[in-house]
C-alpha positions as CSV (number, residue, x, y, z in Angstrom):
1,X,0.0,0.0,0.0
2,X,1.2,3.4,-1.2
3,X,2.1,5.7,1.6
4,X,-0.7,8.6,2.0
5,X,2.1,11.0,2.4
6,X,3.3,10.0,-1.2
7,X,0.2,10.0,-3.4
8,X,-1.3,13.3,-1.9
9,X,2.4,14.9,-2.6
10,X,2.2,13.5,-6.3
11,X,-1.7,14.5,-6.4
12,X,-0.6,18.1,-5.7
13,X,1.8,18.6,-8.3
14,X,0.6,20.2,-11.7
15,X,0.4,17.9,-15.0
16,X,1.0,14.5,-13.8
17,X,-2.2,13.3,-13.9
18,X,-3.6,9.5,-13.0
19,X,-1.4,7.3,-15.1
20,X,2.3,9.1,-14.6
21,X,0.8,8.8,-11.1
22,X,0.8,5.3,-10.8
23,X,4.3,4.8,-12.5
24,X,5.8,7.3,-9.7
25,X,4.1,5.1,-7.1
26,X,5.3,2.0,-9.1
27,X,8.9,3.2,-8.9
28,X,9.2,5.1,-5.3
29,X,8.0,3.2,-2.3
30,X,7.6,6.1,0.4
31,X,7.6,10.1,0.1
32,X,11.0,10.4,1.9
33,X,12.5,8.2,-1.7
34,X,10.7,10.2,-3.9
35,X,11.6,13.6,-1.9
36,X,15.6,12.0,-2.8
37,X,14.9,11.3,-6.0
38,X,17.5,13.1,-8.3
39,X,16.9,14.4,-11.7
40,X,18.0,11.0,-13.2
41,X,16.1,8.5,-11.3
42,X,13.1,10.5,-12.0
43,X,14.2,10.3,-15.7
44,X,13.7,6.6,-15.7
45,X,10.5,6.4,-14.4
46,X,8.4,5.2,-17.5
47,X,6.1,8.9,-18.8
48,X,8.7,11.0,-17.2
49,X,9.5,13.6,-20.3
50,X,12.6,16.3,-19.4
51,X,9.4,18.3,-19.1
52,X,7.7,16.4,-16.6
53,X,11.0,15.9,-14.9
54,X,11.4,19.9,-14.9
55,X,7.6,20.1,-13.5
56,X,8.4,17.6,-10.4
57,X,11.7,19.2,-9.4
58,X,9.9,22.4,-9.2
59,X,6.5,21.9,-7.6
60,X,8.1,18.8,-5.2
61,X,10.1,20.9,-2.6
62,X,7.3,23.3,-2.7
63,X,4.2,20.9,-2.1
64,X,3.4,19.5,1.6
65,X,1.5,16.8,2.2
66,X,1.8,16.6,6.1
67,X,0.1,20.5,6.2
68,X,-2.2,19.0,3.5
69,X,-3.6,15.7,5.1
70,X,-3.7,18.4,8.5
71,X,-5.9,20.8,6.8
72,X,-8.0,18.1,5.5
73,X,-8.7,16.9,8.9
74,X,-9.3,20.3,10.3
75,X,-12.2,20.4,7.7
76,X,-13.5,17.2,8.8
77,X,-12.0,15.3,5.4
78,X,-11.0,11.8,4.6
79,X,-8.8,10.7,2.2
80,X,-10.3,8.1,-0.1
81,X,-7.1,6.0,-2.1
82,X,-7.4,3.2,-4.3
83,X,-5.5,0.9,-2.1
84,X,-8.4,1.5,0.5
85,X,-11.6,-1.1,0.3
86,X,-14.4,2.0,0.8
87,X,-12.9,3.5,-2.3
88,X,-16.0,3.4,-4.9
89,X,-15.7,0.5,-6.8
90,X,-17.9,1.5,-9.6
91,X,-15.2,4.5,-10.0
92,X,-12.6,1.6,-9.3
93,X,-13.6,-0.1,-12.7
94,X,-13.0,3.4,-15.0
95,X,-9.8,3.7,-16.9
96,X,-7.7,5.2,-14.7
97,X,-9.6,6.2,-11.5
98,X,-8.1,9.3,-9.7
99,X,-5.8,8.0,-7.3
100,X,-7.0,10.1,-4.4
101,X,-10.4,11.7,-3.4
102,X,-10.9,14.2,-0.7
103,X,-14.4,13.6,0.9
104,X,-16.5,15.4,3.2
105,X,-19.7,13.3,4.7
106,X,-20.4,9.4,4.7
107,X,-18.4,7.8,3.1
108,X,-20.1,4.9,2.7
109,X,-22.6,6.4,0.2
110,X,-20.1,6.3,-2.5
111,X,-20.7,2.8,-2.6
112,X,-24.5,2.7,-2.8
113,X,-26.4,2.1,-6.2
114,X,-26.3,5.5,-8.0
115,X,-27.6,7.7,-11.1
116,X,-26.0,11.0,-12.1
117,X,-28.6,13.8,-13.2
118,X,-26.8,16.4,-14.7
119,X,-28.0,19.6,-17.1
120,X,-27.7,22.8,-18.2
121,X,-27.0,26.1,-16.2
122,X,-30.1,27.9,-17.1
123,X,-33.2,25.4,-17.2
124,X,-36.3,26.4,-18.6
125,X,-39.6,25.8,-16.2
126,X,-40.1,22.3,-17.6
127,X,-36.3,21.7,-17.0
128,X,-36.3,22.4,-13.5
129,X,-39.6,20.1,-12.9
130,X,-38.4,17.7,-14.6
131,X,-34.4,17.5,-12.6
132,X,-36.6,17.9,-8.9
133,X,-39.0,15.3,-10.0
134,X,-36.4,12.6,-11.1
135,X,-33.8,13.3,-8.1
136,X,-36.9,13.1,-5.8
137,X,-38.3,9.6,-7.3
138,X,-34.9,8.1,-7.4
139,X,-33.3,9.3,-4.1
140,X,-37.0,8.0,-2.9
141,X,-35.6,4.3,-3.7
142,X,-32.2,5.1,-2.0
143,X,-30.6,5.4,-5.1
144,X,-27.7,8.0,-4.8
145,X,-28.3,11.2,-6.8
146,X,-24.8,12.6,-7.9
147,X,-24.3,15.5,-9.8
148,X,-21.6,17.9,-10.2
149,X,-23.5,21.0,-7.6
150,X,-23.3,23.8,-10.6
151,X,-25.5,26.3,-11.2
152,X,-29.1,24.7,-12.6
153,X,-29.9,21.2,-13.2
154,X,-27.2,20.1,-11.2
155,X,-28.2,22.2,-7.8
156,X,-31.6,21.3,-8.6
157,X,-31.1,17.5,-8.6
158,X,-29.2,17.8,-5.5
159,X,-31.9,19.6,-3.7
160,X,-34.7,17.7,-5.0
161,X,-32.8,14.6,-3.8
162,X,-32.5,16.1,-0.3
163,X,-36.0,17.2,-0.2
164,X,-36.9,13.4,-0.5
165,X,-34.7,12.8,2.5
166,X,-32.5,10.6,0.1
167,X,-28.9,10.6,-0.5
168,X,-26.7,12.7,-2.9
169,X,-23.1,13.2,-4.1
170,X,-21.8,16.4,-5.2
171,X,-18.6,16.4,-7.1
172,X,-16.7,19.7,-7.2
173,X,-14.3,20.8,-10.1
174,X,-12.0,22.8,-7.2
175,X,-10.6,22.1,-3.7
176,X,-13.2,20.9,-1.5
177,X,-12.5,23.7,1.4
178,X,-14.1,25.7,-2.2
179,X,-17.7,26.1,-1.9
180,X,-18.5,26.9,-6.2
181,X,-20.8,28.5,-7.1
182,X,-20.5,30.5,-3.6
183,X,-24.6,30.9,-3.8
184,X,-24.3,27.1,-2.9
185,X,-22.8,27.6,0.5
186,X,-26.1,26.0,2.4
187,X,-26.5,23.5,-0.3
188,X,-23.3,22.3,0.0
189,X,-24.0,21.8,4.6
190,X,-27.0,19.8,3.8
191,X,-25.5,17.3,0.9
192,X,-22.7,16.8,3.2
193,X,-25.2,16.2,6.4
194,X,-27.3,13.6,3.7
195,X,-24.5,12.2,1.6
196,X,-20.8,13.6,0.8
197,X,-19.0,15.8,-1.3
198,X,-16.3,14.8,-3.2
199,X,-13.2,16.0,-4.9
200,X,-9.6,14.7,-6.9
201,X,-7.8,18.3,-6.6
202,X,-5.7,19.5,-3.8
203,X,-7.2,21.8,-1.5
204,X,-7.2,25.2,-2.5
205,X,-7.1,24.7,-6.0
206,X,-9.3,27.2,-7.8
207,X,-12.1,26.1,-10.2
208,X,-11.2,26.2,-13.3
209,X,-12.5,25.7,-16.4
210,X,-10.0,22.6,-17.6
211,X,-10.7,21.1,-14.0
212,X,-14.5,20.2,-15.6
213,X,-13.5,17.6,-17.5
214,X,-11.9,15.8,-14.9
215,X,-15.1,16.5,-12.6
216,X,-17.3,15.0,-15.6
217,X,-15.7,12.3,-15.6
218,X,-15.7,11.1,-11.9
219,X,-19.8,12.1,-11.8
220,X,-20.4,9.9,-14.3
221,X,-17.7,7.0,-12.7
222,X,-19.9,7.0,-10.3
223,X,-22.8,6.1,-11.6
224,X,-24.7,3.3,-13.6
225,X,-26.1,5.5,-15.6
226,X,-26.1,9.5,-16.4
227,X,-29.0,11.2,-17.5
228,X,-29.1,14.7,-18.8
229,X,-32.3,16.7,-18.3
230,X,-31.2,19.6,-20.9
231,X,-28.4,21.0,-22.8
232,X,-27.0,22.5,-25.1
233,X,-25.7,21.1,-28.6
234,X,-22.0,21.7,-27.1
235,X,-22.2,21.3,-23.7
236,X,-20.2,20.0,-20.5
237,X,-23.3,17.5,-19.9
238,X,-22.7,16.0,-23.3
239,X,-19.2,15.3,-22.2
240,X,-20.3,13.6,-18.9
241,X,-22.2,11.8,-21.5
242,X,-19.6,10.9,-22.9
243,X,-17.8,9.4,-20.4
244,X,-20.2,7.5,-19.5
245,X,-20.0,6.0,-22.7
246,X,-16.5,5.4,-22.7
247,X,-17.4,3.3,-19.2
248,X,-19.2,1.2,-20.5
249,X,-22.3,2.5,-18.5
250,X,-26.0,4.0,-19.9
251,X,-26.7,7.0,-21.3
252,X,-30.3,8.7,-20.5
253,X,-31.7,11.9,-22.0
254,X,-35.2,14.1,-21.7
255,X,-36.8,14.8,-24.9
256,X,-37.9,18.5,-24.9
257,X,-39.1,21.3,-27.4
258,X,-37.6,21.3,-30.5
259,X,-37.9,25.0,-30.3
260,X,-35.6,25.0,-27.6
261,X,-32.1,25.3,-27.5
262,X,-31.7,23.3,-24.3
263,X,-33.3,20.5,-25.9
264,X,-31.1,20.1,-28.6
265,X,-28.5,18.9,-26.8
266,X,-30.5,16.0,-25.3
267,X,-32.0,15.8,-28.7
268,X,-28.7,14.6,-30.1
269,X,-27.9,11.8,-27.8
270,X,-31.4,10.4,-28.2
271,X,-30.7,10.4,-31.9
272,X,-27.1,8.6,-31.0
273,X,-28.8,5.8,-29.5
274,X,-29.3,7.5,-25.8
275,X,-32.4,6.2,-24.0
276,X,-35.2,8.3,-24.3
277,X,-36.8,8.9,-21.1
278,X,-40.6,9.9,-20.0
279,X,-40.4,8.7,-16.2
280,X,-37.9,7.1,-13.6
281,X,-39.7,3.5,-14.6
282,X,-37.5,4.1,-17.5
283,X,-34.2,3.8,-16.3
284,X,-35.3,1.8,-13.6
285,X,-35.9,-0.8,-15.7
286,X,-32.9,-0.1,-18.0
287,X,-30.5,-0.5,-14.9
288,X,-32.5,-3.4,-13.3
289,X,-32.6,-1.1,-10.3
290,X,-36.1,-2.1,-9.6
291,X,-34.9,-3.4,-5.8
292,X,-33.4,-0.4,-4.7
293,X,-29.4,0.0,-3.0
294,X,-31.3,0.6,0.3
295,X,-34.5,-1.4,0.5
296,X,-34.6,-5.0,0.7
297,X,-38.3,-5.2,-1.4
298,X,-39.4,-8.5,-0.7
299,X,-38.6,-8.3,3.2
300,X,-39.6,-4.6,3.7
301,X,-36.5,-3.6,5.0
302,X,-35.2,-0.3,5.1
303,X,-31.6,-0.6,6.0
304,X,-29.6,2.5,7.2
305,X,-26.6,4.1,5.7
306,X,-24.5,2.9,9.1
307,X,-26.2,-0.8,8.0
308,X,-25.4,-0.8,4.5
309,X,-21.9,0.0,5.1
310,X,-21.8,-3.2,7.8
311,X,-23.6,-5.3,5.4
312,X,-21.3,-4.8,2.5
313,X,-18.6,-5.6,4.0
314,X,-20.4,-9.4,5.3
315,X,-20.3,-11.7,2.4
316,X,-22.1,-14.7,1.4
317,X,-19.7,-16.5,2.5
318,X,-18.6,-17.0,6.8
319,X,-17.1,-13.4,7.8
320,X,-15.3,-13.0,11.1
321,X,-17.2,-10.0,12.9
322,X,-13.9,-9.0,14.3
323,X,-13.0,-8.3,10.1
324,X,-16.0,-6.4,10.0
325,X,-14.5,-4.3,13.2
326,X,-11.4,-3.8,11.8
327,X,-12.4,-2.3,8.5
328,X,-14.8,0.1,9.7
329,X,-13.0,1.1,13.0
330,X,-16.2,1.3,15.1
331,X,-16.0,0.1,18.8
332,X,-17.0,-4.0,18.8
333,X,-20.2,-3.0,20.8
334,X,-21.4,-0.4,17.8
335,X,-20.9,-3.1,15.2
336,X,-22.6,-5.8,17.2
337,X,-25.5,-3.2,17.6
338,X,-25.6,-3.5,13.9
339,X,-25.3,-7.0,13.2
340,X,-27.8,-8.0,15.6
341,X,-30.6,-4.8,13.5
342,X,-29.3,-6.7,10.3
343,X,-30.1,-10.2,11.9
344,X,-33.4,-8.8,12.8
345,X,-33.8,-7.5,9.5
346,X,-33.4,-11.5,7.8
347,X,-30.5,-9.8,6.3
348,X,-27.8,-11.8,8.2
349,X,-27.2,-15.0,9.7
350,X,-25.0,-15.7,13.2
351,X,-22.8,-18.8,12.9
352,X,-20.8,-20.3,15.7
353,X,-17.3,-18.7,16.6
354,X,-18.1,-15.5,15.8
355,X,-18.9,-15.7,12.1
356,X,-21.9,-14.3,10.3
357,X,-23.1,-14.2,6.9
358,X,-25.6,-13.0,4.4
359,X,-28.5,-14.9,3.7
């Protein structure tokens, strides 16, 4: 496992990006070697140009991680890497994952069935009803809502999602100590209270316009499927569709008025072999998402954040409790407390010696 100290050093340096990342972490085993490195072992690091090399000499006696991981936990931030087992494994699956996310809120949600809603920054009337009406019907399921907290569809998905008492994920194109748009402020308190916030850049780090991309890309990592409400012919939701594409996952779009521009964007997916939707039954159905992430349907159990992060980590298999202890680093009481709802539940089984398993 890569030392913490080492990937958020490399994360903070311009240019490198995922896959020089992973070559540098390939090559230097703690932060203290790569601090030592001189200009030629840097040179034979596979991706390392005399440009790069240039770039790393400069920015790595500048970064520090130690007053970056400290700052992070003064916000109340966790480090999310991919060595760790909470990181999001739909994420995990992309072509090169970011090697570190910053998140504020539960964790655990990262990991729950999810569908990114994302749109344009000035919806129409019928744009708006339709973003509150979706993120409400889907977050209703326990279905995590995850959009990128822009101005519009985005905000509008994330509130409708709250106002269903559901869960959401907002992914920001900055440093998550950067509330953006700064009108978002509240917004961003109550995501984090009901889900988390989420970011790949160093803390600080303004919000650019090349950092969407990069945020697109994660929002729609995240999710089984992205649909866009409206947009623009060129837009930044049409490259979150995209990306989607390129992972493999579903594509979703609103039909609207051809008279509108904010249809035409939506418009052109549907014509690219995006699925047309009316209602949530539609990608629903598409996904196979009928028995939601949260709600066991044929028992009638609604299982809570705190249990679905226990009962992901309990296979079908026997699983030692004290495991499950150790990877969540609750007290043994708290996690018994749990067990014992989830046994209630029909979710779980106790077996002798301190096993369980899912039934």
């Amino acid at each position: 496992m890569a030392e913490l100290e080492l990937l958020v050093a490399l994360n903070m340096i311009p240019n490198l990006g995922a896959v020089r990342i992973r070559e540098l972490l390939n090559y230097f085993q703690t932060y203290s070697d790569f601090m030592n490195a001189t200009r030629t072992r840097l040179l034979e690091v596979p991706g390392i140009s005399e440009k790069i090399c240039d770039v790393i000499l400069e920015y790595k006696k500048r970064v520090n991680p130690y007053e970056e991981i400290k700052r992070a936990a003064k916000l109340g931030a966790k480090f999310l890497t991919l060595d760790d087992e909470r990181y999001p494994q739909l994420l995990k699956e992309i072509y090169d994952p970011p090697p570190v996310l910053y998140v504020l809120g539960e964790v655990a949600v990262l990991n729950l069935e999810a569908v990114a809603i994302v749109g344009t920054r000035k919806p129409t009337p019928y744009g708006r009803k339709i973003a509150e009406q979706m993120a409400r019907e889907l977050a209703s399921l326990e279905i995590n809502v995850v959009s990128g907290m822009a101005r519009g569809i985005d905000s509008i998905a994330h509130k409708g999602a709250l106002e269903a008492g559901g869960t959401t994920t907002a992914v920001l194109g900055c440093g998550i100590d950067i509330v953006y748009p700064p009108e978002n402020y509240n917004l961003m308190a109550e995501i984090i209270k009901a889900g988390c916030v989420i970011s790949s850049f160093p803390m600080g780090f303004r919000p650019l316009p090349s950092n969407f991309p990069a945020r697109n890309r994660i929002i729609s990592g995240l999710s089984k499927g992205t649909l866009v409400v409206e947009a623009a012919e060129k837009s930044g939701s049409l490259i979150t569709a995209d990306f989607a594409l390129d992972h493999g996952r579903e594509v979703f779009a609103v039909p609207g008025s051809i008279f509108s521009p904010y249809s035409r964007g939506t418009h052109k997916l549907i014509k690219q072999g995006a699925k047309l939707v009316e209602n949530v039954d539609d990608i629903l159905e598409e996904l196979n998402l009928r028995k939601s992430a949260g709600v066991d349907m044929e028992k009638g159990s609604v299982i809570s954040l705190e249990e679905m992060e226990v009962l992901n980590l309990i296979d079908y298999h026997p699983t030692n409790v004290e495991v499950v202890v150790q990877k969540t680093g609750k007290a043994p009481q708290e996690i018994n407390a749990i067990i014992t709802r989830l046994q209630l539940k029909d979710l779980i089984a106790s077996l002798p010696g301190g096993y369980v398993m899912r039934v």
